[in-house]
C-alpha positions in Angstrom: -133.7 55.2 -50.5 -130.1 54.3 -49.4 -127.8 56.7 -47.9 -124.8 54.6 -48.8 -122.9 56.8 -51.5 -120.0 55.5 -53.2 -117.3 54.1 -51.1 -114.5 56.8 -50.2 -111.1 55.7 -51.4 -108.0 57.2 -49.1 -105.2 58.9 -51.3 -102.0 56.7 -50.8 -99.5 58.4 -49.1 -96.2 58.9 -50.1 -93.6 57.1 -48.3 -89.7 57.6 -48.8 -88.5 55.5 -50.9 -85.9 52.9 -49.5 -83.8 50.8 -51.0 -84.4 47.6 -51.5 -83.0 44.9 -49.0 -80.3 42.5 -50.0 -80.9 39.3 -48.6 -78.9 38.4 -45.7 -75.7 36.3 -45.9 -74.3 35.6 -42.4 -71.2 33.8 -41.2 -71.0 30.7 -40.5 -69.4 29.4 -37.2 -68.6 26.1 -36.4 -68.5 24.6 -32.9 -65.8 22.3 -31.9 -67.2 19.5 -29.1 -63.8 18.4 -28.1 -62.5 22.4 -27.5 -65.5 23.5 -25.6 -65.2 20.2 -23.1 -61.7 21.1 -23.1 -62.4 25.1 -21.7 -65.2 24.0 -19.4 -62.3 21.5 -17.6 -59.7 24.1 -17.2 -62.3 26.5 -15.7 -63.2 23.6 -13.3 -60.0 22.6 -12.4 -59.1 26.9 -11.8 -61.8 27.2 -9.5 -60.7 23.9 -7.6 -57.3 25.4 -7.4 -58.1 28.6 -6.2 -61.0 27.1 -3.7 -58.0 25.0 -2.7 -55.4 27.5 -2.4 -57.9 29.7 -0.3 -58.3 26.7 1.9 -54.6 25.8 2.4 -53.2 29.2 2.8 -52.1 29.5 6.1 -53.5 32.5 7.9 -51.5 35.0 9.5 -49.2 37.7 8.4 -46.3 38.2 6.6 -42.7 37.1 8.0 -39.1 37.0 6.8 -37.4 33.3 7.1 -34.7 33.8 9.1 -31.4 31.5 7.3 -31.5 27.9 9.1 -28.3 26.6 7.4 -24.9 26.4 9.5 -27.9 25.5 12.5 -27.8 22.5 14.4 -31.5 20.8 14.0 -32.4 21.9 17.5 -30.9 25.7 17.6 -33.0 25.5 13.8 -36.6 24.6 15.3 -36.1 27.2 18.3 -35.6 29.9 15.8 -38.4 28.5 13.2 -40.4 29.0 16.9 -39.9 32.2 16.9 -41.3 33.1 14.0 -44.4 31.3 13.8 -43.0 28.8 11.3 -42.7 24.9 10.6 -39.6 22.7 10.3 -40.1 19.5 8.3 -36.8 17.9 7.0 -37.2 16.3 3.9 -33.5 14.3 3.0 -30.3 13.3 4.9 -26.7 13.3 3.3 -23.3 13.2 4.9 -21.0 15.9 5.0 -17.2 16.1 5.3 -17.3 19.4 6.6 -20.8 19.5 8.8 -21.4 17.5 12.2 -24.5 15.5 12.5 -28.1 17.3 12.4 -26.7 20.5 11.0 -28.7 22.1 8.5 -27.5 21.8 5.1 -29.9 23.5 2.8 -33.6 24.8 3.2 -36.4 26.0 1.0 -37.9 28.4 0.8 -34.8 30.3 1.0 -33.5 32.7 3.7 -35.1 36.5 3.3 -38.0 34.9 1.6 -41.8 36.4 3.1 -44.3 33.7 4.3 -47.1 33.4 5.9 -47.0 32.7 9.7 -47.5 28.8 10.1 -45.7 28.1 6.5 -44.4 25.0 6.8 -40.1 25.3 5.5 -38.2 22.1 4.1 -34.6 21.4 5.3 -31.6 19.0 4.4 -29.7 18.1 7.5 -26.2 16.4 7.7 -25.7 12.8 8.6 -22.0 14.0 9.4 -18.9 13.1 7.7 -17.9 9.6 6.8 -14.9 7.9 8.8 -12.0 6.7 7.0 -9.1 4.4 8.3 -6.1 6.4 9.2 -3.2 4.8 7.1 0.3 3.8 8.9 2.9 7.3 8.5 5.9 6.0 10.2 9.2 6.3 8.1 7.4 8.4 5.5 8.6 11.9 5.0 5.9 14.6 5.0 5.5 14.7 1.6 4.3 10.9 1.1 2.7 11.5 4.4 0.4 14.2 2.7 -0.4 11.7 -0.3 -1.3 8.8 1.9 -3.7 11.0 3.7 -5.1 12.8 0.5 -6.3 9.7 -0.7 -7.7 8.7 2.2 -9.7 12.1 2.5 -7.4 13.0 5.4 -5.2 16.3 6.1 -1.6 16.7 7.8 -2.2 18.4 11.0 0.1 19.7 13.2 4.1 18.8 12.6 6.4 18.6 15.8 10.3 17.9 15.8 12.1 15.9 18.0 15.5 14.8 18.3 16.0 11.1 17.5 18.7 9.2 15.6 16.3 6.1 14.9 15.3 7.9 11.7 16.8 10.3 9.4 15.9 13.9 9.6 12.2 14.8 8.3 11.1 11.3 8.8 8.6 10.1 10.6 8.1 8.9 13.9 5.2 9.4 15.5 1.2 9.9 14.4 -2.4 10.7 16.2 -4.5 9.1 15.7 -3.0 5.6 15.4 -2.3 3.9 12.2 -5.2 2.1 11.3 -7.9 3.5 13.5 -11.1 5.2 11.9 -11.4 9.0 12.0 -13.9 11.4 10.1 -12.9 12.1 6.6 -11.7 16.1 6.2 -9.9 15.5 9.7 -6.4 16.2 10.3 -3.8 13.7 12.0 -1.0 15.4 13.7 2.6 13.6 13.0 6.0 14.4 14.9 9.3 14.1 13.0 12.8 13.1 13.7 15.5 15.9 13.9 18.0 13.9 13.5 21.3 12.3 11.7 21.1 12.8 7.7 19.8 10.9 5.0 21.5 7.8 4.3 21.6 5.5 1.5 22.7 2.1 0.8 25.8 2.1 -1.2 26.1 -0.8 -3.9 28.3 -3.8 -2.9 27.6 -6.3 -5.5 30.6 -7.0 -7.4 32.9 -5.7 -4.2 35.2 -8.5 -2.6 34.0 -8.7 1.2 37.0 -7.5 2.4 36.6 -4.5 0.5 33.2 -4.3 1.1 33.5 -4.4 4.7 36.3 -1.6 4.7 34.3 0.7 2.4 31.1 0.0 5.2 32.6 1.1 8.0 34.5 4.3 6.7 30.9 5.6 5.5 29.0 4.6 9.0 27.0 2.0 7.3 26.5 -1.5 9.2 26.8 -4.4 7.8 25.6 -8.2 9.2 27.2 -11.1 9.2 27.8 -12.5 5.5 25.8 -15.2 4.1 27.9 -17.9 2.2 26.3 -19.4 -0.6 27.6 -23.1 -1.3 30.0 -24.1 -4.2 28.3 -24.0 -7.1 29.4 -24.3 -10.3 30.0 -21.2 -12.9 29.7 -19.4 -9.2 31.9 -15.9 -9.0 35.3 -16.0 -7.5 35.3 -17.2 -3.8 34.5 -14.3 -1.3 32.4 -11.7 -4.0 29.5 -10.2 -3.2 26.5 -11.4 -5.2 23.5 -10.1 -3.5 22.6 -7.3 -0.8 19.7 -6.6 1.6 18.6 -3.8 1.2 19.3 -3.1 -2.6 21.2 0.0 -3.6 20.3 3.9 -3.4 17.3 2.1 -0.5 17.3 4.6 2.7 19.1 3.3 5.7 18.1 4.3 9.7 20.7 4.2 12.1 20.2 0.8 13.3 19.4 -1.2 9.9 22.3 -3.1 8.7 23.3 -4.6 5.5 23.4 -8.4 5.2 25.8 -9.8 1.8 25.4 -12.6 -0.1 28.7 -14.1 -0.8 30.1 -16.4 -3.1 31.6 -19.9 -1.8 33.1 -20.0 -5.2 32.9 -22.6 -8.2 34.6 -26.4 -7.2 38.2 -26.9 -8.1 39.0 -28.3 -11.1 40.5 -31.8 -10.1 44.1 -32.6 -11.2 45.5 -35.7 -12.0 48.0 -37.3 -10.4 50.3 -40.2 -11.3 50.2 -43.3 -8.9 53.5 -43.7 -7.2 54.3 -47.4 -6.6 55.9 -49.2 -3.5 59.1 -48.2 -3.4 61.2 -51.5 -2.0 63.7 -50.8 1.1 67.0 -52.0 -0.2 68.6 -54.6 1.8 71.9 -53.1 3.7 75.2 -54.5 2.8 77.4 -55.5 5.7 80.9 -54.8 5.9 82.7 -57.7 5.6 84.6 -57.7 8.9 81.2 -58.1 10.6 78.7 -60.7 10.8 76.0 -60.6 8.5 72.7 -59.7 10.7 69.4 -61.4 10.0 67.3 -60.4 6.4 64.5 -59.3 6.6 63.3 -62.0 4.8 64.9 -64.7 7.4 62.8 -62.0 10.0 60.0 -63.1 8.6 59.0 -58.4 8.6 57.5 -57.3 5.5 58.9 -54.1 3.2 57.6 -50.8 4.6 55.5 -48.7 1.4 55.3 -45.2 0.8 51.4 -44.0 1.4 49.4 -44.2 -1.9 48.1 -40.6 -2.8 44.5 -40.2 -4.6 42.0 -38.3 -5.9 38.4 -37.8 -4.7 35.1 -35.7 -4.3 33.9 -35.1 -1.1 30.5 -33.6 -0.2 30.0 -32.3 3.5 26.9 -30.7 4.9 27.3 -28.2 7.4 25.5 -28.9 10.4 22.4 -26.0 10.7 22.3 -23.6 13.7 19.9 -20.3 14.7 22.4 -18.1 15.0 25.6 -17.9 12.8 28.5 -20.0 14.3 31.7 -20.5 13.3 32.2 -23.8 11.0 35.7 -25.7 10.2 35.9 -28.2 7.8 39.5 -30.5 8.0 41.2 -32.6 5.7 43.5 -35.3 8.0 45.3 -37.5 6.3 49.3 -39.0 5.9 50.0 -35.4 5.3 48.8 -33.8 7.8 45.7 -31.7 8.8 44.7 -28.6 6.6 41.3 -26.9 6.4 39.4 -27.2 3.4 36.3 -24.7 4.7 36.4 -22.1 7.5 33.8 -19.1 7.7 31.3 -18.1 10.4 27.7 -19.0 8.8 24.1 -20.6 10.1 25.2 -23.4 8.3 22.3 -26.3 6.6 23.8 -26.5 3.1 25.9 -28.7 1.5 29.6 -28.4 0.3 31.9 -30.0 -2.8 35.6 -30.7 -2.6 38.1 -31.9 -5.2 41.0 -33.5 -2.7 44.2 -35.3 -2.5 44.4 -37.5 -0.1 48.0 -39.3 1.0 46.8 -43.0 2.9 44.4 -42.9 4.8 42.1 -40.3 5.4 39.4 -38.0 7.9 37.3 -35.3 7.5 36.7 -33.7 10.8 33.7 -30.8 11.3 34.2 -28.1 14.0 31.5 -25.6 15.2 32.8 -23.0 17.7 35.8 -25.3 17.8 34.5 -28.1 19.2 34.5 -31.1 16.7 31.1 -32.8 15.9 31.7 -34.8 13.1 34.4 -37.2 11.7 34.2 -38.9 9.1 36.8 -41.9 7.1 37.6 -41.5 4.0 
């Protein structure tokens, strides 16, 4: 007999109910290869810098950088001493207005706080570049400040002294020399002449020398001896003024002098003359109480002629000399003598002459009077 009665069934329970579950719809995110290599360098490379950083920093405390610039190098390292700091200059450039090794510039800057043992960066002067003092004598102050501006110079100190070589507010003296080197920025002290106004070369040209050499010597200006030019033709009037050394409105010093050019004139204009012929010398007539002398036919002497007078060109050269000299040029002839050229020159040119000459004739050259030359004409 089985013991087994029918199975016993459990009463469900009763659970809440919940509601159903909507299926799940996630995002989807999409991984860039190129980014992520890109984020894991810069994380490398941040961790090298900061392992590196770490490693470099100098150790110490804190200091101020004292300001190296206006230093010499030397004065600059003893302070950088002092402060438990390094020099290390990094560039060279010259400087009109710093010597050699002064420091220039520096980083980091002055005021700054480093570490003890930082290691600072400086510029230090070369010094200043030399230029070649230029020549100031004669030049007032004013062109003496120009010449030196451009050649990166300065006018330095100005002394007068009394001098009557050189107008007043020239020139006379300079230091350093014309021509030597000196540092560019420098100064070159001048001294000045206090002395006899500024004077100025009148103008002459156009003057007769006589007139000219009045006019000279009532304003105090000198004059050399004239040059005279040869004849030439379409030349000005004899004795003008054509040319002057120095030219007009030029300043003059006190012992300059003015040399003239003056004209030797244009050649005469030769005029003809009619040929006088042999003039017989009439026989005399004895009285007829007396005994007829001799003829001069039955003498056998010949008629006596009147000198033939004619017309020529000459050329003479004047003999050359150094110095100027006193030249005379004659004409001798039936006539007698006359001078045809007489002027105190250096001579070496040549001169033309339209004469008469009566029979026969000489030219004679004198130099300081004494005759050198004679020639037949």
């Amino acid at each position: 007999m089985s013991l087994q009665g029918p199975p016993h069934r459990r009463r469900p329970r009763d659970y809440p109910q919940t509601p159903p579950r909507r299926p799940w719809r996630g995002f989807r995110v999409q991984f860039n290869p190129l980014a992520l290599v890109a984020g894991a360098l810069a994380i490398v490379a941040a961790i090298i810098a900061l392992i590196a950083f770490r490693i470099l920093e100098p150790t110490g405390s804190a200091v101020v950088l004292p300001r190296f610039a206006g230093m010499a190098l030397a004065d600059a390292r003893r302070e950088a001493a002092s402060v438990n700091v390094n020099l290390r200059v990094v560039a060279h450039h010259p400087d009109s207005h710093a010597a050699k090794d002064v420091v220039l510039g520096q980083y980091p800057a002055p005021g700054e706080h480093v570490r003890e043992g930082r290691t600072v960066d400086l510029i230090v002067s070369d010094g200043p570049t030399s230029s070649e003092v230029p020549s100031l004598s004669g030049l007032s102050l004013r062109d003496a400040r120009v010449a030196l501006g451009n050649a990166h110079l300065e006018l330095g100190a100005v002394t007068e002294v009394r001098s009557n070589e050189l107008a007043a507010g020239r020139i006379l003296d300079q230091h350093p020399d014309a021509h030597s080197q000196a540092p560019e920025g420098s100064k070159v002290d001048v001294t000045v002449a206090q002395g006899r106004a500024e004077v100025y070369v009148p103008r002459f040209v156009g003057l007769s020398l006589a007139f000219a050499q009045s006019a000279a010597h009532s304003i105090g200006v000198a004059l050399a001896p004239p040059v005279w030019l040869p004849i030439a033709k379409n030349a000005k009037p004899r004795g003008t003024v054509v040319a002057q050394d120095p030219l007009p409105g030029q300043p003059l010093s006190s012992t300059e002098k003015v040399t003239l050019s003056v004209s030797g004139g244009a050649p005469a204009t030769p005029t003809p003359l009619p040929t006088v012929p042999p003039t017989p010398v009439p026989a005399s007539v004895a009285p007829a109480t007396e005994s007829p002398g001799p003829s001069p036919e039955a003498s056998g002497a010949t008629p006596t002629a009147a000198p033939v007078a004619r017309s020529m060109r000459i050329a003479v050269k004047l003999p050359p000399s150094a110095t100027p000299k006193r030249i005379r040029v004659a004409l001798v002839d039936a006539t007698g003598s006359r001078d045809l050229y007489d002027e105190t020159t250096t001579g070496g040119f040549t001169l033309s002459f339209d004469v008469t000459v009566t029979g026969a004739g000489t030219i004679q050259t004198y130099v300081n009077g004494a005759l050198t030359t004679s020639t037949q004409l």
